[in-house]
C-alpha positions, 0 to 999 in steps of 0.5 A: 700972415701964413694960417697954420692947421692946428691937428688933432693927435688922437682919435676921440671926441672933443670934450671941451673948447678953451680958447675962442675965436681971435684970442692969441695962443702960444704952443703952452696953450690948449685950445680944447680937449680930446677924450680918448679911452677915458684920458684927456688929451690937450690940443695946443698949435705947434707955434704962436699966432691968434686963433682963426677958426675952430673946424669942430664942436664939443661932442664932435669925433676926431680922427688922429692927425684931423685938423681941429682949428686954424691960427694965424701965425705971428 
């Protein structure tokens, strides 16, 4: 199966984790929220698949376009 980098769209801080390591996702599901300028932006992969790896922590700062997490891709 092919891994998949899941990408942060906003500059921010990671306010909350949803989803843990080895659940499946689809592209409706957030797997954590990014705060910037006071709006909560949900984080969703691009396609299916289980999630792999999460790569930052509640608190952590993100840039835009920084991968966050990996699936695997079914």
């Amino acid at each position: 199966m092919a891994l998949v980098d899941v990408h942060s769209e906003v500059t921010g801080k990671v306010w909350k984790l949803l989803i843990e390591i080895g659940a499946p996702v689809t592209p409706d599901d957030a797997i954590m929220v990014v705060e910037s300028m006071k709006m909560e932006i949900p984080v969703s992969p691009e396609s299916a698949g289980t999630l792999v790896a999460v790569l930052v922590a509640e608190g952590d700062s993100v840039e835009d376009g920084q991968v966050v997490a990996r699936i695997e891709k079914t």
